[in-house]
C-alpha positions in Angstrom: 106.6 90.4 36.2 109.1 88.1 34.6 111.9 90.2 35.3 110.5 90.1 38.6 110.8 86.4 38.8 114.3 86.0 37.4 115.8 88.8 40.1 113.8 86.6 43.1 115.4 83.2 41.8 118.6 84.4 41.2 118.7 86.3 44.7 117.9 83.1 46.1 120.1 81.2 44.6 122.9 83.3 45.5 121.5 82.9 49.6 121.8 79.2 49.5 125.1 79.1 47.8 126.0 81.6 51.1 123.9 78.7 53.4 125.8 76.0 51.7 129.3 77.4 52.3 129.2 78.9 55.4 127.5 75.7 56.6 130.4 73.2 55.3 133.0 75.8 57.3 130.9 75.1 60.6 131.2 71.7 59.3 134.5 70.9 58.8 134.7 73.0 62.4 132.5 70.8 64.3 132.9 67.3 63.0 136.8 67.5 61.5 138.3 69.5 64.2 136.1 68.4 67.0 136.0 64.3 66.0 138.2 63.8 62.9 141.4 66.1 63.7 141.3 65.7 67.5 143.8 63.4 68.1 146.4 65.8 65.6 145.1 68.5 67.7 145.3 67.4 70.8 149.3 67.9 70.5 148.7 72.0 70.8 147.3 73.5 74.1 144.9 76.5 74.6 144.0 77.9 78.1 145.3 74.5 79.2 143.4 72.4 77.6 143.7 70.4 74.3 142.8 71.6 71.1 140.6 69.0 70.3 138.9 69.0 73.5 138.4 72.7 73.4 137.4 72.8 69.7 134.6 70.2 70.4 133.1 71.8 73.2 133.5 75.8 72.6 135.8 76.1 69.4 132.9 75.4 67.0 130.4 77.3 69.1 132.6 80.3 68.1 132.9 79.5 64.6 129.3 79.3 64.3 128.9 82.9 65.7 130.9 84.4 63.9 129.6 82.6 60.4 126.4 84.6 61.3 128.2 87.8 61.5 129.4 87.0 58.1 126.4 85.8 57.0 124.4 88.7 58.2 127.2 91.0 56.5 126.8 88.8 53.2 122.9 89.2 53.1 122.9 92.7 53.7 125.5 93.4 50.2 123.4 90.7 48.5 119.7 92.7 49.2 121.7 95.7 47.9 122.9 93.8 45.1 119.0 92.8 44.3 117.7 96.3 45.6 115.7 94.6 48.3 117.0 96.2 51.3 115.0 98.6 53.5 
């Protein structure tokens, strides 16, 4: 049981060290690039608009997307790792 205990803590600790990370990319996305970094960004164009502008409406949308792809690709090595996949 106390093996059992040990594998469930350290499982979870590894999943909010994943949370942590992948939540400071989205972020330094959404707040730096979006609010922080506009003005920098703002200098480069994509589809015609600015950077900054583009990053703060659809930029860190994308980002966060694709952080659950890679989260959802993390969880499924770490339930192997801890043998609790299906």
């Amino acid at each position: 049981m106390e093996d059992k205990q040990k594998k469930a803590t350290a499982y979870w600790k590894e999943n909010v060290r994943y949370l942590f990370i992948l939540l400071s990319i989205w972020l330094a996305v959404s707040f730096g690039a979006g609010i922080l970094f506009k003005d920098f960004l703002n200098s480069f164009k994509i589809g015609g608009f600015k950077l900054g502008f583009w990053f703060a409406q659809q930029g860190s949308i994308y980002v966060f997307v694709i952080l659950i792809f890679i989260y959802v690709r993390l969880m499924n090595k770490l339930d192997k790792k801890y043998g609790y996949n299906e």
